[in-house]
C-alpha positions in Angstrom: 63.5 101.9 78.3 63.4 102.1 82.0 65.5 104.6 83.6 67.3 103.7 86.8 67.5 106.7 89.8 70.8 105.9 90.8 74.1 104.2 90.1 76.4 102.5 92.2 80.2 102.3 90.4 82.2 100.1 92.4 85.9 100.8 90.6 88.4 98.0 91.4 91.8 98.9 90.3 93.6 96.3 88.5 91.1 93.9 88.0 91.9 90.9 85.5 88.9 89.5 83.7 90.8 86.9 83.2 91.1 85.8 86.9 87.8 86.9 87.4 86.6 84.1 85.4 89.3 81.9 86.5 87.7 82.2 90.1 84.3 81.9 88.8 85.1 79.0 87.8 86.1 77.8 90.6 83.3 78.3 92.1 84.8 81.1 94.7 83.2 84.4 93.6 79.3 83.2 94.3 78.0 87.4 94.3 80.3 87.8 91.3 78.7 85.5 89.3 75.3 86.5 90.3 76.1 89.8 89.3 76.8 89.0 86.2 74.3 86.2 85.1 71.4 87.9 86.3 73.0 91.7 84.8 75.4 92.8 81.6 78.9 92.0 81.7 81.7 93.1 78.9 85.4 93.3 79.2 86.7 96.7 78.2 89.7 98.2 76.6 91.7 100.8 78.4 93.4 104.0 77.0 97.0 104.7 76.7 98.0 105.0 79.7 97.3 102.1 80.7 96.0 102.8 84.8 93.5 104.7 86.5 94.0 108.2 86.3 93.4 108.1 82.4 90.9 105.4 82.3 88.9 105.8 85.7 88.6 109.7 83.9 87.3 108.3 80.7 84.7 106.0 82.4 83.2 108.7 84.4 83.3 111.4 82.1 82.5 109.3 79.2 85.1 110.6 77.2 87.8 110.0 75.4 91.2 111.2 77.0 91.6 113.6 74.1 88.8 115.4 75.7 88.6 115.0 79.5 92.3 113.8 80.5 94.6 117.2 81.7 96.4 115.0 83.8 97.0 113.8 86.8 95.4 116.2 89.4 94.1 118.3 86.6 90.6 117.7 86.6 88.4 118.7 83.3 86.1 121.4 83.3 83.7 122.7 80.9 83.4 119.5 78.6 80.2 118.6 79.1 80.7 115.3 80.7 78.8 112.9 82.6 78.8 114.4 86.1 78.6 117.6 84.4 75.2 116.6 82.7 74.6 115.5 85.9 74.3 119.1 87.7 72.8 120.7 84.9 70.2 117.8 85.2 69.7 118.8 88.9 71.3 115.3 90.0 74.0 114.7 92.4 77.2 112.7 92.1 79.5 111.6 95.0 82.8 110.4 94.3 84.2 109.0 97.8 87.8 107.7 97.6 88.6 108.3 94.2 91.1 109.5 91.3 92.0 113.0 92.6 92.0 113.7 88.8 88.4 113.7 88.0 86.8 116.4 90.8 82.5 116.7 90.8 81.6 120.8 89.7 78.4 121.1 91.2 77.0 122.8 94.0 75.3 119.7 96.0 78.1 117.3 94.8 80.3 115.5 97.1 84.2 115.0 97.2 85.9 112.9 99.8 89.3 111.5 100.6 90.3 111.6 96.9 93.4 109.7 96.2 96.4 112.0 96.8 99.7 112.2 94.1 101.0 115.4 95.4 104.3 115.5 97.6 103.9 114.3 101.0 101.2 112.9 103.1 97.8 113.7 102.1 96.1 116.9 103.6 93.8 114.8 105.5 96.5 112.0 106.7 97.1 113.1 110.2 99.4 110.1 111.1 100.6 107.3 108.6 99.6 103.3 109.2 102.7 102.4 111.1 104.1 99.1 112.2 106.1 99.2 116.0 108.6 96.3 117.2 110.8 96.2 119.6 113.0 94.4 116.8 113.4 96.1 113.9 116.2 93.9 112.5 112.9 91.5 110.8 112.9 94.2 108.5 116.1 94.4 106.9 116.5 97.4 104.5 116.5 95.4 101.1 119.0 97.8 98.8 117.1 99.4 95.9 119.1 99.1 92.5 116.1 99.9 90.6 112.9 102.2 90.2 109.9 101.3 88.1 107.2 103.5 87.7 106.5 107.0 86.7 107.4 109.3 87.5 110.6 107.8 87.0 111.6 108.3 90.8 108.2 106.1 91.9 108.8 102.7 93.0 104.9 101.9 92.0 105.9 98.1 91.1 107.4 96.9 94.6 104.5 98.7 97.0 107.5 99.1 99.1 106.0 100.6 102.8 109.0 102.1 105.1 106.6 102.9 107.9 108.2 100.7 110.6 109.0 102.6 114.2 110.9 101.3 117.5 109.5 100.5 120.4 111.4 101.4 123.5 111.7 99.4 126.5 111.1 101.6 129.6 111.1 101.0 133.5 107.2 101.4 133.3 106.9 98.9 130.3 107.1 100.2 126.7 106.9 103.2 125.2 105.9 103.8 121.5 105.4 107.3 119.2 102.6 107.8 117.0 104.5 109.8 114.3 102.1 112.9 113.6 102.5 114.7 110.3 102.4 117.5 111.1 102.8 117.8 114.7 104.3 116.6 117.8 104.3 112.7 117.4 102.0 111.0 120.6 103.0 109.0 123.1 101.9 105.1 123.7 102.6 103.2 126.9 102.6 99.3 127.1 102.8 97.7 129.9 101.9 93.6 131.0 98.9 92.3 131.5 99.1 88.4 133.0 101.5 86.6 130.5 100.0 86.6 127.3 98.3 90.2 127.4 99.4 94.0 127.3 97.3 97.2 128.3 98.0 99.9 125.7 97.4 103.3 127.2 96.7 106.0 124.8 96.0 109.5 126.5 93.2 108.6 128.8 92.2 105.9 127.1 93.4 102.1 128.3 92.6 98.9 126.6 93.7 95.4 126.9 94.9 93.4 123.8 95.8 89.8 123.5 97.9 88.4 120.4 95.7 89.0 117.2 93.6 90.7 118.8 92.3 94.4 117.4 91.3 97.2 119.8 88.2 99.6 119.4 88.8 103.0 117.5 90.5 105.1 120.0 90.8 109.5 120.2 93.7 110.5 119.4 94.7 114.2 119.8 97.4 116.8 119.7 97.3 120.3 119.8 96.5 120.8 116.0 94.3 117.8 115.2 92.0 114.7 116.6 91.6 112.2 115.0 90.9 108.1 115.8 93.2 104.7 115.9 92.6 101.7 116.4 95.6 99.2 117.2 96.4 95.5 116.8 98.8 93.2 119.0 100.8 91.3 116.4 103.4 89.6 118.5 104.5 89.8 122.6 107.1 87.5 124.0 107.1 88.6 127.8 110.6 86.2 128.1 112.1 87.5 125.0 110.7 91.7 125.8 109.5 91.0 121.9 106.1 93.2 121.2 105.2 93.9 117.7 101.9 96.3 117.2 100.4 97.7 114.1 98.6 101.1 114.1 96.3 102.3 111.7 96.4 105.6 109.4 95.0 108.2 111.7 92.9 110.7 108.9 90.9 113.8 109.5 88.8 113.8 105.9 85.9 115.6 106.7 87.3 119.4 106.4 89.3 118.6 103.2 85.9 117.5 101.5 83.2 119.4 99.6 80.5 119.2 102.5 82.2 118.5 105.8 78.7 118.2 107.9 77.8 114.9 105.3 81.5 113.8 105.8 81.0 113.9 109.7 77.6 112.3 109.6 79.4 109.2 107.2 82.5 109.2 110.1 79.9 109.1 112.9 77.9 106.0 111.3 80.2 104.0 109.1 83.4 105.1 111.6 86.6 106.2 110.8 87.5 106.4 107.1 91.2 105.0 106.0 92.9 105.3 102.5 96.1 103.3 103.3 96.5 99.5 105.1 99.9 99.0 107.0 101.5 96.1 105.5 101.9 95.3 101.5 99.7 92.4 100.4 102.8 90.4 99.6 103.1 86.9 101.1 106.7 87.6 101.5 106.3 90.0 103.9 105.4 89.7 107.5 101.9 90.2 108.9 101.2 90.7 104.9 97.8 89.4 106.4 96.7 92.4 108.0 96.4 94.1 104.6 93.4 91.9 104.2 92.2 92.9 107.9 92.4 96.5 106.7 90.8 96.3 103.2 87.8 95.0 104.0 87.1 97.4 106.8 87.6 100.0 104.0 85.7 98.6 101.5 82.9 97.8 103.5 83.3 101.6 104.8 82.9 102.4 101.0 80.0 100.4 100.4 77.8 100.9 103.7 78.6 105.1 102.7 77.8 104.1 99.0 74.1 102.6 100.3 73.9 105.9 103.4 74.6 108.7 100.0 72.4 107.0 97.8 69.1 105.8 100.2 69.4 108.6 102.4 71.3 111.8 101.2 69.4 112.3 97.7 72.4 111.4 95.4 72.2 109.6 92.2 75.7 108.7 91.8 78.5 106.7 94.0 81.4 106.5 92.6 84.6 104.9 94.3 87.8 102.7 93.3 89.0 99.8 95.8 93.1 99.4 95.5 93.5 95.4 97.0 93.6 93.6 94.0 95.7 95.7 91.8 97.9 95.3 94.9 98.2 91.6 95.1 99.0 91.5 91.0 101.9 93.9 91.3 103.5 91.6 94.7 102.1 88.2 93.1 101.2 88.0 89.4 104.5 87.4 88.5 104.9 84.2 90.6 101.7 83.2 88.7 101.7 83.5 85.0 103.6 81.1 83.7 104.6 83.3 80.8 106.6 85.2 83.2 110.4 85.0 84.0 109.9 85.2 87.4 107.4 82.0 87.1 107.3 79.0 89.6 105.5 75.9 89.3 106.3 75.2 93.1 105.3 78.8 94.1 102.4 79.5 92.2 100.0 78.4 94.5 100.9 80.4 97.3 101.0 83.1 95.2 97.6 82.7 92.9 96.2 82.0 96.7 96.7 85.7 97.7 95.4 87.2 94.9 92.2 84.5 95.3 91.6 86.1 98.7 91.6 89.6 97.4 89.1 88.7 94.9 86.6 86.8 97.9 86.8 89.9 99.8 85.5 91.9 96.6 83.2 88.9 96.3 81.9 89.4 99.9 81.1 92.7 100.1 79.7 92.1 96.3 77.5 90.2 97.8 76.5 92.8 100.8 75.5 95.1 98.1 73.2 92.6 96.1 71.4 91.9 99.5 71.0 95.6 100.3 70.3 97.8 97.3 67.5 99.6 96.8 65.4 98.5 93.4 66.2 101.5 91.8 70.2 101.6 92.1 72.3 99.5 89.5 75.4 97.9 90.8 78.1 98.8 87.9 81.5 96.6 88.8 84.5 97.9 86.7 88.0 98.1 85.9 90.2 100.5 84.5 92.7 97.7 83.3 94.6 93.8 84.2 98.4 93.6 84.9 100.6 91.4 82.7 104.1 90.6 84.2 107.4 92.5 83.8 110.3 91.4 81.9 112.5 94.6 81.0 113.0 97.9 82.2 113.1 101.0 80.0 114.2 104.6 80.6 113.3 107.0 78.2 115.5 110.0 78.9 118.3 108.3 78.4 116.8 107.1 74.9 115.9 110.2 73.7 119.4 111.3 75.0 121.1 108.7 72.8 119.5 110.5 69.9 120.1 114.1 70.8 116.6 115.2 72.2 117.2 115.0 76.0 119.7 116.7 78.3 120.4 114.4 81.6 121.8 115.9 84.6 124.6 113.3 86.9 121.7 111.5 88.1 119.9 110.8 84.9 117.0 113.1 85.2 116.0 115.0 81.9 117.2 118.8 82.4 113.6 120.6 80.3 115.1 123.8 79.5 118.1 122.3 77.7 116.2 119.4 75.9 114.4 119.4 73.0 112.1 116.7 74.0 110.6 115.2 77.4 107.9 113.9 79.0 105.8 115.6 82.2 104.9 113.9 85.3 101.1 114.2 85.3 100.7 113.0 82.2 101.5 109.0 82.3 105.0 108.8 80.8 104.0 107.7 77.3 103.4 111.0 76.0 106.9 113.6 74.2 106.6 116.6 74.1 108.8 119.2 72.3 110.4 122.0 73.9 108.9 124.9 72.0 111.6 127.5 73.7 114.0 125.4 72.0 112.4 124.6 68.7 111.4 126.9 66.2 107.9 125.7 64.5 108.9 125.1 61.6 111.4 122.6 63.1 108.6 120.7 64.7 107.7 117.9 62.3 111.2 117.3 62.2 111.7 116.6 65.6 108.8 115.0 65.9 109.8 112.0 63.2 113.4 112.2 65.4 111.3 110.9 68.5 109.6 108.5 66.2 112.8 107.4 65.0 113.9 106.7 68.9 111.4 104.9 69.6 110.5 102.6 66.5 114.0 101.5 66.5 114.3 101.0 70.0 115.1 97.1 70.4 116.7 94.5 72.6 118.4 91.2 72.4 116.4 88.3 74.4 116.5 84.5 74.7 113.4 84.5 72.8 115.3 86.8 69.5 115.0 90.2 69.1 112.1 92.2 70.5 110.7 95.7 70.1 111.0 97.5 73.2 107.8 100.3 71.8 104.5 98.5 70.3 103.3 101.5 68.5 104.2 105.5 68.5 102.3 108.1 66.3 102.4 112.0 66.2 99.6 113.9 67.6 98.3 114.2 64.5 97.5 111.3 64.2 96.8 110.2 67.5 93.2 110.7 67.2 92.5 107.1 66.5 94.0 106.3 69.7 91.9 109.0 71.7 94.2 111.3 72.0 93.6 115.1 70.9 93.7 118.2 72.0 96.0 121.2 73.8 97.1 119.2 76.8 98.4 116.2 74.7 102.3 115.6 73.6 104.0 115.6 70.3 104.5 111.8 70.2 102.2 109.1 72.2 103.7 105.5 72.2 102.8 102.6 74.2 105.6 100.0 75.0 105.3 96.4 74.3 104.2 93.4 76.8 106.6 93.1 79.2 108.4 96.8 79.2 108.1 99.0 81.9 108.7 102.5 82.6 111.9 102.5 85.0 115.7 103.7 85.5 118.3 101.4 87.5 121.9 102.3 89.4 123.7 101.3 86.5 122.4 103.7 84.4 121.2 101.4 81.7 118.9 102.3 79.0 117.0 99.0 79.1 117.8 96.0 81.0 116.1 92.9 82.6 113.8 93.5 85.8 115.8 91.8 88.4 112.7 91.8 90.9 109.3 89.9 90.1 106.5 92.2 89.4 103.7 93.4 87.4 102.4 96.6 84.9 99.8 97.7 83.4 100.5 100.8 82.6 103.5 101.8 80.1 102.3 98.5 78.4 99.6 98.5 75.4 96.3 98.2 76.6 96.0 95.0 74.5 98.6 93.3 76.3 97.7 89.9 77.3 99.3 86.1 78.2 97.3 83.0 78.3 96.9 83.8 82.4 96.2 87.3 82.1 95.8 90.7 80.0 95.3 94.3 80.3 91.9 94.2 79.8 89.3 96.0 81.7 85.8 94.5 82.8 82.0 96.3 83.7 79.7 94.7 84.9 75.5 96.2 85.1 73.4 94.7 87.5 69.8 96.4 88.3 66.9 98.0 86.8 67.0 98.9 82.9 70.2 95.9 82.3 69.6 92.8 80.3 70.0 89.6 82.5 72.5 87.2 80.9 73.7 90.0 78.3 77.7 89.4 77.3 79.4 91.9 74.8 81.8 90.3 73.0 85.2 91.3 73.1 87.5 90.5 70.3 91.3 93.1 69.3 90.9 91.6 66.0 86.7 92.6 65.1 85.7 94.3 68.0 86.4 96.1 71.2 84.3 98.4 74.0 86.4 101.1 75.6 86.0 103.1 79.0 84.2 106.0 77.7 81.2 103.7 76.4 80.4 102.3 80.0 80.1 105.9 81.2 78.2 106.6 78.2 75.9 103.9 79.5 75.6 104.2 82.9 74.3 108.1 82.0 72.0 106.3 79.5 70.6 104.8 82.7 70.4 108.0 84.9 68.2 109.4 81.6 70.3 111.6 80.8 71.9 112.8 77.1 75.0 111.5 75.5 75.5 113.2 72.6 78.4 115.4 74.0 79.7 112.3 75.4 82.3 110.2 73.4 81.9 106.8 74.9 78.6 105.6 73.0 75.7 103.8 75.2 76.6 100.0 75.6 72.9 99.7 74.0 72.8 95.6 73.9 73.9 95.6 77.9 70.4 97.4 78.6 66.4 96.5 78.1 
């Protein structure tokens, strides 16, 4: 077969195959639909845990979590995966805003603004996106009676931002603080401009913004760091003193990645790099719009960089995973799927409409990289999983506390050192583990068929009849048929059924209905799926060495493809050997 130099991976959390063809059909994702009639396409099924930190891992590694998954921010070392064989091979990999978890080893690699789980702002976040009013009653705080996520204190499902800052009216004009992170915050100064217009004066810097209107990327400095903002003019109501103004995240990556002259060349030609927009894509928020404003300027960041590393800085790899779309299912999916309790015939329009946009930005710059590649790079489009909507909430301390295993403290937080079983952090929240300070070994596989016992039995009462709140749960020595193997892995790994989530509310409840719309992906099975929507992942080859027209079927009940065989192919197609690699080569995808 042909080999292909390079490959671009263009990771897009959350994205439904589903609504990919949907759209498609529709006629709204032209580049999309090139990409995959004239390339390879196959949907893909995740590993437990369902979201990117396991399954963005397996893809690029091309193995199975048993292997490469530590957890989250523990990347894998020594396992001979795919950006591993990479070094050895004398090719280099750049993985530019993506899973912290999965880190490149060798010496010419490149790491850059890697997503950050860690507590606090990121090390390169100098300032956070902010929005500043002069009324900050349009932003009522909306009391929180319940967490979803994990960990369990994460509010992953509502992409809640509190980020909102007064502006102060002054004799001069205005006066707004850029809220540094780690230093003194800096002042900005507003002041009229005719009726409809404001100068904003930042340090020595002065510009002029109307309604809607952005500014240029601005310095911004303080004594410990410099970085660059850019602002935009939201509302201003000379009559009523009213000015709303969004600033972006101010970020300093370069000195926190592997090779901070390359980052400072990319920052110098693409401009300034942000992780985070300002305002949720949620329709039900205001200025939600902006979020689109600010996604494509990062995702056409990421792809002009992907196109600089590859045709100019000698790397072979790209690697990168786009947030927007995962985004607009957790805010809007719910409104959508009619299999949903939070469904609305009248609504679902408005709704499906946001998440349509998200997908025709993808489908834009889709269609930038079509038009601008380089014969010998393929375009490889993936997901690491769908979202199905939320119907129930479950906490699993207080589970394993009804059966003995789990000490809870007075705010329901498992106490480790006085329970026999509990779950850690970094490792997705569908894994037990036993307490081996507290166990003796040979009470192991009793405890072990105690957890079972929790969690097979675990059930609830709906309109519908009874449900089962778990889908399946196995010990870890059986687990291997799930992926799962290994040191780092827990006792028991379960996945919960469609419509469970992890999550804890104020009234302490062990389970309980959802009371605010959203959607999950992962404390679900990967299997889940509705008419509308499923867990599903997607790739998509496009280049040199793919088949044109090539579909891999994808059926749970004869026969699936899972994360690690897309990375197992796209190394097939940098020439390099698989056989440490678990994921096998997607050989009917390629010539």
């Amino acid at each position: 077969m042909s080999h292909a130099a390079k490959v671009l991976l263009l990771g897009v959390d959350g994205l439904i195959p589903e609504l990919v063809e949907r759209f498609c059909t529709e006629g709204v994702l032209p580049n999309i639909q090139r990409l995959s009639d004239e390339g390879g396409a196959t949907r893909l099924m995740p590993y437990i845990s369902t979201w990117g930190d396991t399954n963005f891992v397996s893809f690029l590694t091309g193995q199975a979590p048993g292997t490469s998954w530590v957890g989250q921010g523990h990347s894998p070392c020594g396992t001979r995966h795919l950006l591993e064989l990479m070094s050895t091979a004398g090719q280099r990999s750049a993985l530019v805003h993506f899973p912290e978890t999965l880190q490149p080893s060798g010496a010419g690699d490149f790491c850059f603004a890697p997503f950050w789980s860690g507590a606090g702002p990121a090390p390169m976040e100098l300032a956070p996106a902010c929005l500043h009013s002069t009324h900050l009653d349009q932003w009522p705080d909306i009391p929180q009676t319940e967490a979803l996520g994990w960990p369990p204190s994460g509010t992953l499902a509502h992409h809640q931002k509190h980020n909102r800052f007064a502006i102060e009216r002054a004799t001069d004009g205005y006066h707004a603080l850029i809220p540094f992170n780690r230093s003194e915050p800096v002042p900005v100064v507003l002041a009229p401009d005719g009726e409809s217009r404001l100068v904003l004066s930042l340090g020595e810097c002065q510009v002029s913004l109307g309604v809607d209107e952005w500014s240029a990327w601005l310095p911004c400095r303080t004594e410990q760091a410099a970085g660059q903002v850019r602002f935009k003019l939201l509302a201003y109501n000379p009559d009523e003193r009213r000015i709303d103004l969004l600033q972006s995240q101010i970020t300093a990556p370069s000195p926190s990645s592997t090779q901070p002259e390359l980052a400072e060349r990319l920052i110098e030609r693409h401009g300034p790099f942000i992780s985070k927009w300002t305002v949720s894509a949620d329709p039900d928020t205001r200025y939600f719009e902006t979020s689109f404003d600010e996604a494509r300027y990062q995702l056409e960041w990421l792809a002009d960089s992907a196109l600089t590393l590859l045709d100019d800085e000698g790397f072979q790899l790209f690697a990168t995973v786009f947030r927007l779309n995962d985004e607009t299912h957790h805010t809007c999916l719910a409104y959508c799927d009619p299999e949903s309790v939070f469904f609305s015939a009248r609504e679902q329009a408005r709704y499906l409409d946001v998440i349509r946009r998200s997908y025709q930005l993808l489908d834009d710059v889709v269609g930038q990289l079509l038009a601008r590649r380089r014969d010998d790079t393929v375009i490889v489009l993936a997901s690491d999983h769908g979202d199905v909507p939320n119907r129930y909430l479950c906490d699993i301390h207080r589970r394993l506390a009804e059966f003995d295993l789990c000490a809870l403290d007075s705010q329901g937080r498992a106490v480790r050192e006085h329970s026999r079983a509990f779950l850690k952090d970094e490792r997705g929240g569908l894994e037990v583990f036993i307490n081996r300070d507290l166990v003796p070994a040979s009470d192991i596989p009793k405890v072990q068929t105690r957890i079972l016992k929790a969690l097979t039995t675990w059930y609830v009462d709906a309109p519908e009849g009874e449900r089962n709140v778990v889908a399946l749960a196995v010990k870890k020595q059986d687990a291997s048929v799930l992926g799962y193997w290994g040191e780092h892995m827990g006792d028991v790994l379960f996945a919960y059924a469609p419509g469970f989530v992890w999550g804890s509310n104020d009234r302490g409840d062990t389970i309980a209905r959802v009371t605010a719309a959203g959607a999950n992906h992962g404390p679900q099975v990967p299997s889940a799926s509705t008419v509308f929507a499923s867990n599903h992942g997607l790739s998509i080859f496009n280049g040199r060495g793919v088949r044109a027209g090539a579909q891999l079927s994808f059926d749970t009940s004869t026969g699936i493809q899972r994360m690690d065989s897309a990375g197992a192919t796209c190394a097939q197609l940098l020439g390099l050997d698989t056989a440490t690699l678990d994921g096998k080569p997607l050989v009917a995808l390629l010539e």
